[in-house]
C-alpha atoms as one frame of an Amber mdcrd trajectory, in Angstrom:
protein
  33.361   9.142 -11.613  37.145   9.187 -12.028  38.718  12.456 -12.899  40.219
  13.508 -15.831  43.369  14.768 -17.122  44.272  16.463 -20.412  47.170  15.053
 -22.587  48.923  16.982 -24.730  49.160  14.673 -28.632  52.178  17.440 -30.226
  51.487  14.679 -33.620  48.105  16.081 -34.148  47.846  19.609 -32.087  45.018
  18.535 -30.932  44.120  17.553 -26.775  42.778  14.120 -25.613  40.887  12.936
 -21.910  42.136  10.103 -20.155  41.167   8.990 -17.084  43.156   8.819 -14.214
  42.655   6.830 -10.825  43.655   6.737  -7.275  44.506   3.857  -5.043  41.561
   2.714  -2.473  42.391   4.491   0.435  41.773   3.506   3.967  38.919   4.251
   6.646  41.250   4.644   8.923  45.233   5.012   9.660  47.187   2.312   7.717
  49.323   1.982  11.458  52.239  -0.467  10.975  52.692  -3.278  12.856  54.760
  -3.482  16.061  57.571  -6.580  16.540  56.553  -8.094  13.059  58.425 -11.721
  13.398  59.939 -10.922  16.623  59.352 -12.584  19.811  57.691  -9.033  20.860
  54.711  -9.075  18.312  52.368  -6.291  19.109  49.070  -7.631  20.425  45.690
  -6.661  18.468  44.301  -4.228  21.805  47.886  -2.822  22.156  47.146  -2.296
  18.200  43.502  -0.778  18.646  44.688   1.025  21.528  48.108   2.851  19.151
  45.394   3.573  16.632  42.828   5.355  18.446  45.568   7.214  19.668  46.804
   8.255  16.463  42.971   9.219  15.691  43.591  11.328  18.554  40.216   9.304
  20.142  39.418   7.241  22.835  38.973   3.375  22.094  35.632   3.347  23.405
  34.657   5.874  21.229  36.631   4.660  18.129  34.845   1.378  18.598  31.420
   2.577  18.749  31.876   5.137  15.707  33.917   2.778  13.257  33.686  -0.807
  14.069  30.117  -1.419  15.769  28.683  -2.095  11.865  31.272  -4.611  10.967
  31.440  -6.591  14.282  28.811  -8.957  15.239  26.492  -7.993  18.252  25.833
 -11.446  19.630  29.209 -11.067  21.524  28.665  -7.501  22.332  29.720  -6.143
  19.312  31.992  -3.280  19.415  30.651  -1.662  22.648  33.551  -1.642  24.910
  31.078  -1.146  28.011  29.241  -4.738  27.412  32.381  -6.742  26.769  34.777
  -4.973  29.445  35.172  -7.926  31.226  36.030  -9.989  28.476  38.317  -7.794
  26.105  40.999 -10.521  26.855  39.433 -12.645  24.542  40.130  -9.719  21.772
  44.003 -11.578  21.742  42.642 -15.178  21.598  41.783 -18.180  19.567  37.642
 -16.967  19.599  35.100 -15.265  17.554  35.427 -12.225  19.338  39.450 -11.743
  18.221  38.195 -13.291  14.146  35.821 -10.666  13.966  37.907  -7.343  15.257
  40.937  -8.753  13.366  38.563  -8.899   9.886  36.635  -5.511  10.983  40.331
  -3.679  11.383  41.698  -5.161   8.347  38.776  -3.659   6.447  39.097  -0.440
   7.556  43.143   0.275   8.291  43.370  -1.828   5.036  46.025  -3.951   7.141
  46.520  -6.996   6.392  48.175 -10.158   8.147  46.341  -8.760  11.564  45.523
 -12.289  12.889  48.898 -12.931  13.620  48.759 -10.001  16.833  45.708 -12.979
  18.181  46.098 -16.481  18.785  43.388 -17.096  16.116  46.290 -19.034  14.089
  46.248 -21.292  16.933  42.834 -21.435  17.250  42.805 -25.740  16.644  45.507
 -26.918  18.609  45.393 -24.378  22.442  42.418 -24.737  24.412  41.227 -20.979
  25.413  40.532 -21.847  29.419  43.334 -20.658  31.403  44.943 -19.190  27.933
  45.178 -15.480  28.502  45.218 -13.679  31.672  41.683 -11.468  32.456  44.785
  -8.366  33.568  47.041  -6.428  31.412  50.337  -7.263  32.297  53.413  -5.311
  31.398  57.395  -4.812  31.240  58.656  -1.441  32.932  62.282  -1.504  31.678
  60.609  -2.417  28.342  58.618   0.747  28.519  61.279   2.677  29.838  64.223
   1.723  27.468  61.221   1.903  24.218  60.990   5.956  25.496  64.174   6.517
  25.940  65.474   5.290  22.954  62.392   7.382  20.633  60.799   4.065  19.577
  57.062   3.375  19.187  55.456   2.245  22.676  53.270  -0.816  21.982  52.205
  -3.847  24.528  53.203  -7.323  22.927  51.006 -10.028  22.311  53.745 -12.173
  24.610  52.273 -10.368  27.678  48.983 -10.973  27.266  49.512 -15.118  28.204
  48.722 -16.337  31.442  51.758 -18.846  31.396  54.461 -15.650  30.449  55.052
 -14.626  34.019  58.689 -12.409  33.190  60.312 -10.480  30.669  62.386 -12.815
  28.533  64.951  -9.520  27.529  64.956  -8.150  31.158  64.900 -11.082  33.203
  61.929  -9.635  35.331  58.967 -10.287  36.502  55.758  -8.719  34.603  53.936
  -6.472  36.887  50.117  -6.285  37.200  48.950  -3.176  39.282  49.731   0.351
  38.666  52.604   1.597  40.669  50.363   5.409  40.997  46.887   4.094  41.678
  47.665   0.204  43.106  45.001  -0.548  40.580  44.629  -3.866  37.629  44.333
  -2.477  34.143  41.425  -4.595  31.803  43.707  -5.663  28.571  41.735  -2.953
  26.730  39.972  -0.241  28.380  37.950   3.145  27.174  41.103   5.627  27.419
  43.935   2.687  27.183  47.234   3.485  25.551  50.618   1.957  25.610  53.005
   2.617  28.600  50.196   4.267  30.784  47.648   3.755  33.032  44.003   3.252
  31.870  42.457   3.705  34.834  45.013   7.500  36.453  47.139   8.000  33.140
  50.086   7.544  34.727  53.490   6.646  33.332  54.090   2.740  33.603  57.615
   2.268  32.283  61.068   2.558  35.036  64.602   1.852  34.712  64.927   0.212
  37.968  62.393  -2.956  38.402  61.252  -3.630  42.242  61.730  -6.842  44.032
  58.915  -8.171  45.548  57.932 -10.690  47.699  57.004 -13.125  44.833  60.280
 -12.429  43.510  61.860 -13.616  46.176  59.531 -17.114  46.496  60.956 -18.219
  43.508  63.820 -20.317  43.290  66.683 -20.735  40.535  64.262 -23.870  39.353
  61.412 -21.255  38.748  63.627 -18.883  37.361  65.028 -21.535  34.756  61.339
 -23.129  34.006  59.791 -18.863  33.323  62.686 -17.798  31.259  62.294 -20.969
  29.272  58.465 -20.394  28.728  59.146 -16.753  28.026  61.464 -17.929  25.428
  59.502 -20.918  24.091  56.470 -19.588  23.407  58.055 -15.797  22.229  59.920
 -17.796  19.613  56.307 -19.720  18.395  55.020 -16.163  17.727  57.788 -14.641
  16.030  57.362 -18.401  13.493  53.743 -17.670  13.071  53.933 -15.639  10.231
  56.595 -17.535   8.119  54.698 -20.705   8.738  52.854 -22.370   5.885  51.865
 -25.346   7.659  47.942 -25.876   9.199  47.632 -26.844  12.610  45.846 -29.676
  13.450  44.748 -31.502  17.094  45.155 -34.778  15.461  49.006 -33.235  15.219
  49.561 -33.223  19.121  47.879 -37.015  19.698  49.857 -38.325  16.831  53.132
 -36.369  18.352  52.587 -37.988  22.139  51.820 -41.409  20.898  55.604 -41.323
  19.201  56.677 -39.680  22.412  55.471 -42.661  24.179  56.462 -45.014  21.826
  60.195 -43.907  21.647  60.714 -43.311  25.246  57.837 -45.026  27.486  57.651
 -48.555  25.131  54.248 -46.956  24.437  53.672 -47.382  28.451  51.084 -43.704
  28.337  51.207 -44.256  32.622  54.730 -44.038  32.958  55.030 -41.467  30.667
  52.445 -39.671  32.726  54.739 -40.438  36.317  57.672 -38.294  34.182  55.399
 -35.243  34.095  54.081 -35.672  37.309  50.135 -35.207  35.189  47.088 -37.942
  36.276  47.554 -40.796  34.069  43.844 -40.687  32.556  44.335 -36.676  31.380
  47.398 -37.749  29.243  45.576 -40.669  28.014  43.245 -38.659  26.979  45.483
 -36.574  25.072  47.417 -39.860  23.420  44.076 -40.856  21.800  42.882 -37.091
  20.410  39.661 -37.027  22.748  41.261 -33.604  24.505  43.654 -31.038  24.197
  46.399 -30.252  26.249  46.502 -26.550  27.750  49.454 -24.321  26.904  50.930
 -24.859  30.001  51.199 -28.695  29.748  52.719 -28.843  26.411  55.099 -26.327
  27.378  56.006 -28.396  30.328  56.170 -31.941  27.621  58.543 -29.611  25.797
  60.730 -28.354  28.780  61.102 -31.872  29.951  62.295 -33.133  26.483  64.368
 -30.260  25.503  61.642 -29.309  22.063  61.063 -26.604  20.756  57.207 -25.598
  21.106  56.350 -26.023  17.348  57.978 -29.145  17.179  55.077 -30.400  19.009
  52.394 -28.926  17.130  53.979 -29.822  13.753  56.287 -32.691  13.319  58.685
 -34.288  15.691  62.695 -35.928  14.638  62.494 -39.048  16.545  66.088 -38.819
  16.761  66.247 -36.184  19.103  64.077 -37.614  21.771  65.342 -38.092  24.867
  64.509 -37.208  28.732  66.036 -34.073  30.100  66.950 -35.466  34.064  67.547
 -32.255  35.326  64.266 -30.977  34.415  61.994 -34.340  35.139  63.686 -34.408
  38.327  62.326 -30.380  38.933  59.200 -31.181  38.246  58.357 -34.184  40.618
  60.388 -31.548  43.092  58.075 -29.254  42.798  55.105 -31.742  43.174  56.357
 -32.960  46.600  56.528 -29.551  47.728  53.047 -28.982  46.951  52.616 -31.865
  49.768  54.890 -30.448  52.168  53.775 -30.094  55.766  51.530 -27.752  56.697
  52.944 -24.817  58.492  50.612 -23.739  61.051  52.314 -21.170  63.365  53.414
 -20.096  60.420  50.537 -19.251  58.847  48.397 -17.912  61.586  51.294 -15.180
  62.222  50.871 -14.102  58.896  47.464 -14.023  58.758  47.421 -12.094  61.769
  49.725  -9.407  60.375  47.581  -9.067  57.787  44.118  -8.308  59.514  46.235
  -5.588  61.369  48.182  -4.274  58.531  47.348  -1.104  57.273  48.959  -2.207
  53.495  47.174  -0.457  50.883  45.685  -2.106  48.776  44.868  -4.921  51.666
  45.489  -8.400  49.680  42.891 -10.945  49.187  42.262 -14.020  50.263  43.860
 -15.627  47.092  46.850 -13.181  46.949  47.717 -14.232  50.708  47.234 -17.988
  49.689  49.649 -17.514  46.894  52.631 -15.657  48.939  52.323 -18.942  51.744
  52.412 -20.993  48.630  49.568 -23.159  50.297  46.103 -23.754  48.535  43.563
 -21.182  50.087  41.105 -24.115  50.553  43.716 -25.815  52.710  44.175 -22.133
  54.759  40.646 -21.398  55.453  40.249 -25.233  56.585  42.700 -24.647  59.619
  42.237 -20.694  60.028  38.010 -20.074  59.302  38.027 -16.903  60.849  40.953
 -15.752  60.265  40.612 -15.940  56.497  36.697 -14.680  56.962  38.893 -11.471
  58.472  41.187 -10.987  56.001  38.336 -11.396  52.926  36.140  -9.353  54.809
  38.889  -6.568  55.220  39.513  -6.103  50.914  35.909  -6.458  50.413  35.074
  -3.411  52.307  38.104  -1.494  50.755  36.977  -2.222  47.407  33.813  -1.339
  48.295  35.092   1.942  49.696  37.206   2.417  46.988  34.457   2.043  44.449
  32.008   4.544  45.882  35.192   7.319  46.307  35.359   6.979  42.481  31.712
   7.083  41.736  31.629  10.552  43.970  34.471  11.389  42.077  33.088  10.608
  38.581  29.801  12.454  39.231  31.881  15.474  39.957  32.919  15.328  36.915
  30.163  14.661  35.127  28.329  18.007  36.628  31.371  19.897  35.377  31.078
  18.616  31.721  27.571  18.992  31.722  27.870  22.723  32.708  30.805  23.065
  30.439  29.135  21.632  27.482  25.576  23.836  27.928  27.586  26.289  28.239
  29.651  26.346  24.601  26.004  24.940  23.631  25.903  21.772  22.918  23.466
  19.021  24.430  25.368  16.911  27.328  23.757  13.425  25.733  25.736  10.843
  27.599  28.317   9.771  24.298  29.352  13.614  24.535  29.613  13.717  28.066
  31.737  10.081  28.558  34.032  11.540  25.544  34.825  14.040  28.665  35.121
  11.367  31.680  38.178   9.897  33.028  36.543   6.610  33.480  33.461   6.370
  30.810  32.832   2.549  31.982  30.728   4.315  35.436  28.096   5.095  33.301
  26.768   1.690  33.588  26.082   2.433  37.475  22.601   3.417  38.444  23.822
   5.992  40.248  26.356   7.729  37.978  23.365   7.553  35.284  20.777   9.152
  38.324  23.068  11.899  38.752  24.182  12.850  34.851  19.820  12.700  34.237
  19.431  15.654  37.312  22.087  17.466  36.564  21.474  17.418  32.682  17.909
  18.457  33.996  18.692  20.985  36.097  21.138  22.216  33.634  19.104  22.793
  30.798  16.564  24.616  32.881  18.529  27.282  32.680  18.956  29.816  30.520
  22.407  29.914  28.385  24.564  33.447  29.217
């Protein structure tokens, strides 16, 4: 029932109703989007993440409360527990990133949502090897963003596995906490913008640190990241002014012209210029397959395109071979053959058995500062590698069960604390309380909340 208003008729001195009515309002905050046609578009977790914030809630919570009904439950729904290990597909071309992106329009009353996914994209980029399973981040972004009063958000841009620097600070994008050493999930049960999921603390800092993979990579790398950066930031800042569709049959007809122009329609020696097996670009001439990002990005870089020309349409007159760049690439492809470096090696996995860095790398991390395959290290050093594996298994291990005896702490605080002003410790009350909500799914964390609920309410409240 609308409500009604009196209106005043001085022709007749006499009063008439008329109905008046409000604007549909909106389940929850109507939050603007972050980097709107900018190379920085905000990504949809950084967006879930600013809105439970603004609902003064943890996402975990906000999730189960608001968006479990409208989200389907074959992909775990909206329980941030049962997809943890997954929430990078929230930013992607899937079901899983449709589905939140419809379920937040509906309720924030938002619209154009899709465009903080790849979901637009969704026909023409294969989703292996798309998005990276760790939030990544910019500390001078985060920095400069708080010291100049502006909203704190995490871009979509970040979230790509192929984006490896900061295309407006010329770093690289870090991937541990600089308090706690730790990886942050791309959406986690207390995430926010600029901190820490996993200690809270403050991400952003003026002054970036060079590391050891900064220093592996040469002016070549350099060039080919900031390009990258730059290609595909540009693609998302076009996404929303785009009308066209995308379509695979785009990219097939697009290489076959490439070849064509440039190769006399010769696909292997078109494949020798990108340094790529012969039978995967064939594959991609004739529409069976899709390139990943990372390939078309590298077609692109080698003939000076923009990204979206390659998706789209292409201006044959503009084709041409960048030397420079072909020449980098079969570079780089002969140093992936380069002599093995065995004294070399076996020093530094010696140093790092007896080490006492903290975190202790893996096995893959080590294989990627030597710049060798890890298969090719453990073939000449078994037990050396064996060593080093062994070494951050047990400190993960370690660290796991300090944080477990450090959660149930916790939990026998907020138990008391909650009997005590009354209320039932059920475990959605009690994880609104925890730093890290996600142990709950450990048998033991769950053991311990159940005897200290039961010992608890035993008791008599004071």
């Amino acid at each position: 029932m609308f409500p009604l208003s009196l209106k005043n008729n001085f022709n007749s001195q006499d009063y008439t109703l008329e109905r008046t009515s409000f604007p549909h309002r909106s389940c929850l905050n109507h939050l603007e989007i972050q980097g709107i046609q900018t190379f920085y578009i905000e990504s949809l977790t950084g967006y879930l993440s600013r809105l439970s914030q603004s609902h003064n809630l943890p996402v975990g919570i906000l999730m189960e409360r608001e968006l479990a009904s409208l989200v389907g439950k074959q992909h775990g729904g909206a329980n941030l527990h049962k997809i943890s290990k997954f929430t990078d597909a929230l930013n992607g071309t899937g079901v899983m990133a449709s589905e939140l992106t419809d379920a937040l329009q509906q309720l924030t009353l938002k619209s154009n949502l899709k465009f903080l996914t790849l979901v637009p994209l969704a026909e023409v980029l294969p989703h292996n090897g798309l998005l990276r399973p760790d939030r990544a981040w910019c500390p001078a972004c985060y920095e400069a963003w708080q010291e100049q009063g502006q909203i704190i958000f995490d871009p979509l841009l970040w979230t790509l596995d192929c984006v490896k620097m900061c295309p407006y600070h010329q770093c690289q994008l870090v991937l541990e906490c600089p308090h706690c050493c730790q990886a942050n999930a791309p959406l986690a049960w207390r995430s926010r913008p600029g901190y820490c999921s996993r200690c809270d603390g403050w991400l952003g800092s003026s002054t970036t640190l060079e590391r050891e993979s900064d220093q592996a990579w040469s002016k070549d790398n350099w060039d080919w990241f900031t390009w990258t950066a730059n290609a595909v930031g540009e693609l998302l800042a076009e996404l929303p002014q785009l009308v066209v569709s995308f379509s695979r049959d785009n990219i097939s007809r697009n290489l076959r012209v490439i070849v064509d122009h440039l190769c006399e329609g010769n696909i292997a020696d078109f494949a020798r210029h990108l340094q790529m097996p012969k039978n995967t670009v064939w594959l991609w001439c004739k529409g069976r397959n899709l390139p990943k990002l990372n390939a078309l990005l590298r077609i692109c870089y080698c003939l000076q395109l923009p990204l979206k020309s390659l998706l789209v349409g292409l201006d044959e007159g503009k084709l041409s071979w960048s030397i420079q760049r072909d020449n980098q690439f079969q570079k780089s492809s002969r140093n992936e053959s380069k002599p093995f470096e065995s004294d070399r090696v076996r020093s530094y996995l010696e140093s790092i058995v007896s080490s006492e860095e903290l975190p202790p790398p893996s096995m893959e991390e080590v294989a990627r500062r030597l710049e060798y395959d890890r298969r090719t290290i453990y073939r000449h050093f078994r037990d050396l590698c064996q060593a080093v594996s062994l070494k951050y298994k047990r400190y993960r291990q370690e660290s796991h069960l300090d944080i477990v005896e450090q959660v149930c702490l916790e939990i026998e605080e907020i138990v008391n604390q909650l009997h005590t002003d009354g209320e039932y410790p059920s475990e959605m009350r009690v994880s609104e309380y925890l730093s890290k909500p996600g142990y709950l799914r450990y048998r033991k964390v769950r053991n311990r909340l159940e005897a200290i609920r039961n010992e608890v309410l035993s008791q008599p409240i004071d």
